[in-house]
C-alpha positions in Angstrom: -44.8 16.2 -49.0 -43.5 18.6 -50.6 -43.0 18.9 -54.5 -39.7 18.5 -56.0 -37.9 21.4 -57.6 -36.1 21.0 -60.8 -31.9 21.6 -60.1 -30.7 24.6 -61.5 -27.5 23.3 -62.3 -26.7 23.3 -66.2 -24.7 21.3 -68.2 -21.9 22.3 -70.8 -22.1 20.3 -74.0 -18.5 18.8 -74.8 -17.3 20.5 -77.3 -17.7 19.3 -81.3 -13.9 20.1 -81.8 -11.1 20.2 -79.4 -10.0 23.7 -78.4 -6.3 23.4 -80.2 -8.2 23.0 -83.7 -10.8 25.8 -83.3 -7.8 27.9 -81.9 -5.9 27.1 -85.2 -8.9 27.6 -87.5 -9.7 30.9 -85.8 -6.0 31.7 -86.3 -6.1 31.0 -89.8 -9.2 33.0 -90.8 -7.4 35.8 -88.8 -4.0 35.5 -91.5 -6.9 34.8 -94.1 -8.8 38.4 -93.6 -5.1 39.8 -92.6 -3.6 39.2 -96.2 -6.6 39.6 -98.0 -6.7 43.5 -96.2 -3.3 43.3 -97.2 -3.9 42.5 -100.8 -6.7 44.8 -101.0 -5.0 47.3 -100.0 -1.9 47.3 -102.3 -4.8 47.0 -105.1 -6.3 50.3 -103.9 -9.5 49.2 -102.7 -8.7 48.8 -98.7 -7.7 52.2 -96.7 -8.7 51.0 -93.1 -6.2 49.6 -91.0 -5.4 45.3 -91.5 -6.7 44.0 -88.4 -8.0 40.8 -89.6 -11.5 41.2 -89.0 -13.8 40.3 -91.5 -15.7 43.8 -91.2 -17.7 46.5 -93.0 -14.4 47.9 -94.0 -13.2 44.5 -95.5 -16.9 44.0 -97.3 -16.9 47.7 -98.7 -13.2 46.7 -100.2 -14.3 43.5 -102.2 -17.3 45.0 -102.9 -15.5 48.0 -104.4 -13.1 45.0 -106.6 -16.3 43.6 -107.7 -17.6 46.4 -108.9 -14.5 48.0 -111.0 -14.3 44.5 -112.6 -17.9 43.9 -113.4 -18.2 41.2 -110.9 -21.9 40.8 -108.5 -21.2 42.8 -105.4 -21.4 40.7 -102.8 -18.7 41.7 -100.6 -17.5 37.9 -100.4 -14.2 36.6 -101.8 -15.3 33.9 -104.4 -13.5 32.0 -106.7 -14.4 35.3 -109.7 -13.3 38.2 -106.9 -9.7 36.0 -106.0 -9.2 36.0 -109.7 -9.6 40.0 -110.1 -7.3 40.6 -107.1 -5.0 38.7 -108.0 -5.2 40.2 -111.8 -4.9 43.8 -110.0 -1.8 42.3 -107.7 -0.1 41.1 -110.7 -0.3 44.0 -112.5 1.4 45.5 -109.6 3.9 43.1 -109.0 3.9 39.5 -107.7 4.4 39.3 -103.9 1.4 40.1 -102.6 0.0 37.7 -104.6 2.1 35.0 -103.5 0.7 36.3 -99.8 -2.4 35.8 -100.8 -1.6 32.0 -101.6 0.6 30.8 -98.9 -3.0 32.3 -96.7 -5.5 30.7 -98.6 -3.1 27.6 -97.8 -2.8 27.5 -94.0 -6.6 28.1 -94.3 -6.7 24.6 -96.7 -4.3 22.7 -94.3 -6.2 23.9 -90.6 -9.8 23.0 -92.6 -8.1 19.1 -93.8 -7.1 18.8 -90.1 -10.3 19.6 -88.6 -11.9 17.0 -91.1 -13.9 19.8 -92.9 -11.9 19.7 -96.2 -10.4 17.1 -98.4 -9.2 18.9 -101.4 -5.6 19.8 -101.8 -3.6 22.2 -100.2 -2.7 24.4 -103.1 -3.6 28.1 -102.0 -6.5 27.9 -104.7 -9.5 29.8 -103.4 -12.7 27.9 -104.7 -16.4 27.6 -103.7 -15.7 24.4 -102.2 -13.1 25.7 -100.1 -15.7 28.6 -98.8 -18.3 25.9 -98.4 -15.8 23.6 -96.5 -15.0 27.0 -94.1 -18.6 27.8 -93.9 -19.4 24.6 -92.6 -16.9 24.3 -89.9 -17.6 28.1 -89.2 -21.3 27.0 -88.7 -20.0 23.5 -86.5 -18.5 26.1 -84.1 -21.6 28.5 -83.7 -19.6 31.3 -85.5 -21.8 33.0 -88.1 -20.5 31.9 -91.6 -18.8 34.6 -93.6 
C-alpha cells in the first residue's frame, strides 16, 4: 500500500475585517498622511511631493518639526508634534489647520466603525488615537506606523 501524501491545497483564513472597512481605513490613513504632507509642507518642513505615503520624506519632515521645537525626534506625529504643527499653521493662517482636523476626524470615525476606537470624533490627535490605529494596523498585518 502505498503511503498517503499530504494535499497541497491551502487554505485562505477569512478575513478579521470585511474588505469595505479595511478599504476605508486604508483610505483614511491615505487623507491622514495626505494633509499632514500638506500641513508640513505649508509649515516649511515637507518639500517632497504629497502622495500620502507615510515615507522617509514624511519621517524626515516631523522629525525636522520636532527638532526646531525641542520635541524627541521620532519622526511620529504624537499628541506634542500635532501641537507644534498646528502652532506653526496658526501662525501662518488657519486653514490648514482646520485640514488637519477634519483628517484626523475621518481617521476617528473609520477606526469607531471598525470597532478599534471609542473615543469621540473630534479631529484631536492623541496617543490613544495612535494606539487605537496601531492596533487595527497590526489586526490587518500592516506594519504599525
Amino acid at each position: 500500500m502505498a503511503p498517503s501524501t499530504p494535499s497541497s491545497a491551502t487554505t485562505t483564513p477569512p478575513p478579521l475585517v470585511p474588505a469595505a472597512t479595511t478599504n476605508r481605513v486604508k483610505q483614511a490613513e491615505s487623507d491622514y498622511t495626505v494633509a499632514l504632507q500638506t500641513s508640513l509642507s505649508e509649515a516649511g518642513y515637507y518639500q517632497a511631493a504629497v502622495d500620502g505615503v507615510y515615507g522617509p520624506a514624511t519621517v524626515e519632515a516631523v522629525e525636522a518639526l520636532q527638532k526646531a521645537h525641542g520635541l524627541p525626534v521620532t519622526g511620529t506625529v504624537d499628541k506634542a508634534t500635532a501641537a507644534a504643527l498646528q502652532a506653526d499653521l496658526q501662525a501662518k493662517g488657519g486653514a490648514a489647520a482646520q485640514r488637519a482636523l477634519v483628517s484626523t476626524a475621518a481617521v476617528q470615525e473609520t477606526l469607531k466603525l471598525a470597532g478599534f476606537w471609542d473615543g469621540p470624533v473630534d479631529g484631536t490627535s492623541t496617543p490613544a488615537l495612535t494606539d487605537a490605529l496601531k492596533a487595527f494596523q497590526t489586526k490587518l498585518g500592516v506594519k504599525p506606523t
